[in-house]
VMD Tcl script that draws the C-alpha trace (Angstrom):
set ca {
  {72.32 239.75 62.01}
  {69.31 237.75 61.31}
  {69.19 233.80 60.67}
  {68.34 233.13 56.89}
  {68.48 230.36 54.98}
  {69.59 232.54 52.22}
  {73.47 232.60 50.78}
  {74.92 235.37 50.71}
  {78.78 235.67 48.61}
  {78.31 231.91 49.59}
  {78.48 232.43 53.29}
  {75.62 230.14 54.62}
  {73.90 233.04 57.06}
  {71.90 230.49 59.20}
  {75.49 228.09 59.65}
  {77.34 231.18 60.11}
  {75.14 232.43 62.98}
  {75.06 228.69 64.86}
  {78.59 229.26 64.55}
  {78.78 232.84 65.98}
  {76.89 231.74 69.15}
  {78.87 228.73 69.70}
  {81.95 230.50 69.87}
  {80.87 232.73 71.95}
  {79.97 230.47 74.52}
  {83.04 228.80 73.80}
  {85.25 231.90 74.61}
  {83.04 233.09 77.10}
  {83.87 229.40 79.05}
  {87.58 229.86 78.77}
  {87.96 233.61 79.56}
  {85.66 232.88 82.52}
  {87.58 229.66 83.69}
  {91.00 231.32 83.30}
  {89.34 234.57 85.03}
  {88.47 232.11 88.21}
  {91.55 230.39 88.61}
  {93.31 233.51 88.38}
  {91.66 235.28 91.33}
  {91.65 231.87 93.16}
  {95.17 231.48 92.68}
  {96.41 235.10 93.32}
  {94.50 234.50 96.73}
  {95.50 231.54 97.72}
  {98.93 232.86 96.78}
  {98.28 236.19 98.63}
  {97.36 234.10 101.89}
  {99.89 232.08 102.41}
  {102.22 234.94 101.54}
  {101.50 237.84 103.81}
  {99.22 235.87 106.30}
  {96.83 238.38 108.34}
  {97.82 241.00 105.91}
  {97.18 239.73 102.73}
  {93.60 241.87 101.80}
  {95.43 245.54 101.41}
  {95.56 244.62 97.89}
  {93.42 241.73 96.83}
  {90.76 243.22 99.52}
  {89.84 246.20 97.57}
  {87.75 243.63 95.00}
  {85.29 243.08 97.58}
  {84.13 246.38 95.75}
  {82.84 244.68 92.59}
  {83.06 241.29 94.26}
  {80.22 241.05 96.69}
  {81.03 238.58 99.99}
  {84.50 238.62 98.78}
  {87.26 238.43 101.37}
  {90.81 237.43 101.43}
  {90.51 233.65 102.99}
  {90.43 230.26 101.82}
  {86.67 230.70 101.55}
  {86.52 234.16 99.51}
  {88.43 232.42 97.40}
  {85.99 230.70 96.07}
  {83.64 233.99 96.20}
  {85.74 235.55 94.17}
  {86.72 233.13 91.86}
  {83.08 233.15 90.74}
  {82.18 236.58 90.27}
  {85.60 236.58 87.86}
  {83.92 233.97 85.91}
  {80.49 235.32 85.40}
  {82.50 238.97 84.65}
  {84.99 237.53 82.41}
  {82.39 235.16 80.73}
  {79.88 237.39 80.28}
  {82.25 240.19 78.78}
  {83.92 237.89 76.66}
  {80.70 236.38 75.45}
  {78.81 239.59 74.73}
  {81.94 240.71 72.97}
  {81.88 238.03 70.66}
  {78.25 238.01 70.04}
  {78.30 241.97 69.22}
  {81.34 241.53 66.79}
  {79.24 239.23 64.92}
  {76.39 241.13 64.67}
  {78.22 244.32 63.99}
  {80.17 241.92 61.08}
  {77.49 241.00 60.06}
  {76.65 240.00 55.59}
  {80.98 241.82 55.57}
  {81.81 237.90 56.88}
  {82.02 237.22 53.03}
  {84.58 240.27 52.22}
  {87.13 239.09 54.90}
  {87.24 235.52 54.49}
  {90.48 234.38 52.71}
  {89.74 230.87 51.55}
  {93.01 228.46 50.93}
  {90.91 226.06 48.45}
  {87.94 227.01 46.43}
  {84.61 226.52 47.57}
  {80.80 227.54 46.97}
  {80.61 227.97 50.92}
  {84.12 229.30 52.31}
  {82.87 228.96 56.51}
  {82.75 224.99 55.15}
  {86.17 225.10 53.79}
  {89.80 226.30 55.78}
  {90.01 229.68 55.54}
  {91.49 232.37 57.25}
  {89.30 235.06 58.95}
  {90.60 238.45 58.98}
  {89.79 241.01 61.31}
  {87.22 243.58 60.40}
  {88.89 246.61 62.44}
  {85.24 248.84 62.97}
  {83.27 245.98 63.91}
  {85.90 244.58 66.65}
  {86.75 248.23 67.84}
  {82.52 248.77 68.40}
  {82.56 245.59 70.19}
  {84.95 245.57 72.45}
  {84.83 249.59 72.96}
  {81.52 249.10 73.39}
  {81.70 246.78 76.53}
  {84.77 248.37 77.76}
  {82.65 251.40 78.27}
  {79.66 249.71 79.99}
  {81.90 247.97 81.98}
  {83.89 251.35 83.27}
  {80.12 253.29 83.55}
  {78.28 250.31 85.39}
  {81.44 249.82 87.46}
  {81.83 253.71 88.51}
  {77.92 253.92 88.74}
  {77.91 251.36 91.42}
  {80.31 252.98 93.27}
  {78.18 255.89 93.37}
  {74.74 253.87 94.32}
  {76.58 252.44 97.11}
  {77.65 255.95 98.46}
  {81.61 254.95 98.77}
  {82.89 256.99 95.68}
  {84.30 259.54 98.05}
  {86.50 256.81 99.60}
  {87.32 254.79 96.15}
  {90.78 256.45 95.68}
  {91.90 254.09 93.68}
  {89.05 254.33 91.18}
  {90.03 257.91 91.00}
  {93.30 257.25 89.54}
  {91.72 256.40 86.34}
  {91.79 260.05 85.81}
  {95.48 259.98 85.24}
  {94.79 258.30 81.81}
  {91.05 259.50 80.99}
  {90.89 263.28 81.65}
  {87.46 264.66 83.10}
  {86.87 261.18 84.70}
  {85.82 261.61 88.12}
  {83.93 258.52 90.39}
  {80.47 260.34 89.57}
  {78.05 259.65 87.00}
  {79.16 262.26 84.91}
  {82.27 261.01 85.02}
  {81.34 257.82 84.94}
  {79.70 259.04 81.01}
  {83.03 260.78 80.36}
  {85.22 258.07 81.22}
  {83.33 255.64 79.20}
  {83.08 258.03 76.15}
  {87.03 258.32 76.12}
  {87.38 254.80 76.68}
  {85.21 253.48 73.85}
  {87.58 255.79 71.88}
  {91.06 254.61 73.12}
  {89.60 251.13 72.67}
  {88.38 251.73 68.78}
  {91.62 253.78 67.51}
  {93.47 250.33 69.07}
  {91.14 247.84 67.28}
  {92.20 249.55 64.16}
  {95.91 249.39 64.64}
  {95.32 245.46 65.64}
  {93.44 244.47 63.07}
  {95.71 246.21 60.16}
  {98.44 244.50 61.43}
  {96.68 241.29 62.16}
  {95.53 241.32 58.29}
  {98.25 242.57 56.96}
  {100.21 239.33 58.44}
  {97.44 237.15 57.44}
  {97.57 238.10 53.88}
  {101.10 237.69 53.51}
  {100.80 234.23 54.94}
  {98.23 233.77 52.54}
  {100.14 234.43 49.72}
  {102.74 232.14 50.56}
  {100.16 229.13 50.72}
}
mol new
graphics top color blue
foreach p $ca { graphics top sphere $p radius 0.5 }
foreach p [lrange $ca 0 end-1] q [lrange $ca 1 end] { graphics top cylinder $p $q radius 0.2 }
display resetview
């Protein structure tokens, strides 16, 4: 979605796009805070629970988590990594949605007063189920490809057992790079067809709040 100074259905495009980046750094923050103190806590929590035998579990991030361990110190370790994963998905996320959205902003805006310029004004966004199912399916399925593919670069996929258990949900998915393709192929699917459920029901509860207003 390109910045214009144009109008368009009286969404400013250049305002709307300020807006679109903001948030995403905004919700890229927050996911990647809450992400942190998460795997911090669970931890610190793990620790002081089962002592010397606290990483059976927890341990197995070490995998996506480079120079993570379970200790005081790996805490912190791993409490970054979650951010810049959980930022950085969230972020991209939000970013793609609005460029996928991109001029349709106009058709899903539900404006409570009138007004020339409606991302001004309180309104209520509805959710435009395609765009968020691309999104998100989108970087669900990067993340399960890049994820599998590094198991493979680093030669442990024949020991990542647990990884392999994803092929009790997505059928054909194997820790390979064909399976890796697979996996991410039938993800991006699950991902869309749930989008679409969401967001009907999301809208269809926004509009009958709307109404009442």
């Amino acid at each position: 979605m390109q910045a214009t100074n144009h109008n368009v259905n009286g969404v400013n495009l250049k305002l709307l796009n300020a807006a679109i980046r903001f948030n995403a750094l905004m919700l890229g923050f927050t996911a990647g805070t809450l992400a942190a103190v998460v795997i911090y806590s669970a931890t610190q929590v793990s620790i002081a629970k089962w002592g010397d035998n606290s990483g059976n579990y927890l341990g197995l991030l070490a995998i996506f988590f480079p120079g993570y361990s379970v200790t005081s110190g790996g805490a912190w370790v791993g409490a970054f990594w979650a951010f810049i994963y959980a930022g950085t998905f969230s972020a991209l996320s939000y970013r793609l949605y609005g460029r996928v959205l991109g001029t349709r902003i106009a058709d899903i805006l539900l404006s409570t007063v009138p007004t020339e310029n409606p991302v001004l004004k309180p309104s209520v966004l509805r959710l435009h189920g395609i765009s968020l199912g691309a999104a998100i399916g989108t970087m669900a399925a990067l993340c399960l490809f890049f994820s599998t593919s590094w198991l493979v670069v680093r030669g442990t996929a024949h020991e990542s057992i647990h990884a392999a258990l994803f092929s009790n949900y997505l059928p054909g998915y194997s820790v390979s790079i064909t399976g890796a393709l697979l996996g991410a192929v039938e993800v991006f699917a699950v991902v869309f067809i749930a989008c679409q459920l969401l967001a009907s029901v999301y809208n269809k509860i926004v509009e009958m709040r709307h109404k009442k207003t």
